[in-house]
C-alpha positions in Angstrom: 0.0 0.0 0.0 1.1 3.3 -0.8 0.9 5.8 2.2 1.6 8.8 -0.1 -2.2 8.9 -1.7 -3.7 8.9 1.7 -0.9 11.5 3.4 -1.4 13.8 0.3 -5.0 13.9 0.5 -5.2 14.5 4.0 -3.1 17.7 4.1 -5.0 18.5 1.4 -7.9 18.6 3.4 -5.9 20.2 6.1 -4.7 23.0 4.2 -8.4 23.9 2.5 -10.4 23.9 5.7 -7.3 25.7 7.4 -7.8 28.9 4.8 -11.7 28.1 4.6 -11.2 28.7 8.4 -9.0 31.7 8.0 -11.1 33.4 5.1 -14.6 33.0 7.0 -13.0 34.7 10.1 -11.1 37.1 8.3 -12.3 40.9 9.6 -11.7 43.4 6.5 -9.7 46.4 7.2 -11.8 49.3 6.5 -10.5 51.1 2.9 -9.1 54.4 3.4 -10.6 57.8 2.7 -10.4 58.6 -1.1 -7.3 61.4 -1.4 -10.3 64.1 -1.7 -12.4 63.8 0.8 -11.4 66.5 3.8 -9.0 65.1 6.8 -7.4 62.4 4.4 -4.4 64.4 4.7 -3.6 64.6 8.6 0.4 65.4 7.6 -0.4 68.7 6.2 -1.7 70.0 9.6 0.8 68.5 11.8 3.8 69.8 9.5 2.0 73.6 9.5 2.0 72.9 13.5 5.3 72.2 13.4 6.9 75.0 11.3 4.7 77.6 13.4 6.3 76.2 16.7 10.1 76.4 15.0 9.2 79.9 13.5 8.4 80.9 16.8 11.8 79.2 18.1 13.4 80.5 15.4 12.0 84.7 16.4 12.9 83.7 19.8 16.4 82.6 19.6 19.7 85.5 19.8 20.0 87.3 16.7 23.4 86.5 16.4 24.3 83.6 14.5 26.2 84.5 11.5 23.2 85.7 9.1 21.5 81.4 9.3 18.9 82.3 12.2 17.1 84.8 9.7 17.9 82.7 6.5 16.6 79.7 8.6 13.2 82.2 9.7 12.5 83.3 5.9 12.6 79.9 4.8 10.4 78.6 7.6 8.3 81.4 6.5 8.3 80.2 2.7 7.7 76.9 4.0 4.4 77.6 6.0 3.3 79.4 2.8 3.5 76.3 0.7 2.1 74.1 3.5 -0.6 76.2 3.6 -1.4 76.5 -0.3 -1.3 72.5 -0.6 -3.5 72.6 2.3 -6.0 75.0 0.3 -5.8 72.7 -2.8 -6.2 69.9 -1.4 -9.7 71.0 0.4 -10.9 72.1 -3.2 -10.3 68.8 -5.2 
């Protein structure tokens, strides 16, 4: 008698009611928010939070460092512009 028949068809059935198992107790993640909808972008926020706290750093810090402290605040400045425009597009499309 061969024993490799019956051993095959047994994990056969092992393996199909093991992902039958898995697949009927599965929960589905829920899908994300399409890019458009409002709040799908919670980065935008937090990085406009973040560059008004290191502008504010930045205005607080001694004047004196070699010109970078108020290259470092004009850029910040720039920067919170941008965020704030892709902030502004995304809420219209």
């Amino acid at each position: 008698m061969n024993l490799w028949k019956p051993l095959a068809l047994v994990s056969m059935a092992a393996l199909f009611v093991t992902i039958g198992y898995q697949s009927a107790h599965a929960s589905a993640a829920p899908a994300p928010p399409p890019a458009n909808v409002a709040g799908a972008q919670p980065h935008l926020p937090a990085a406009l939070a973040s560059l008004e706290t290191a502008k504010s750093a930045l205005q607080k810090a001694e004047p004196d460092k070699g010109g970078w402290r108020a290259a470092a605040l004009v850029s910040t400045e720039v920067a919170i512009k941008e965020v704030k425009r892709g902030i502004q597009f995304d809420n219209t499309h």
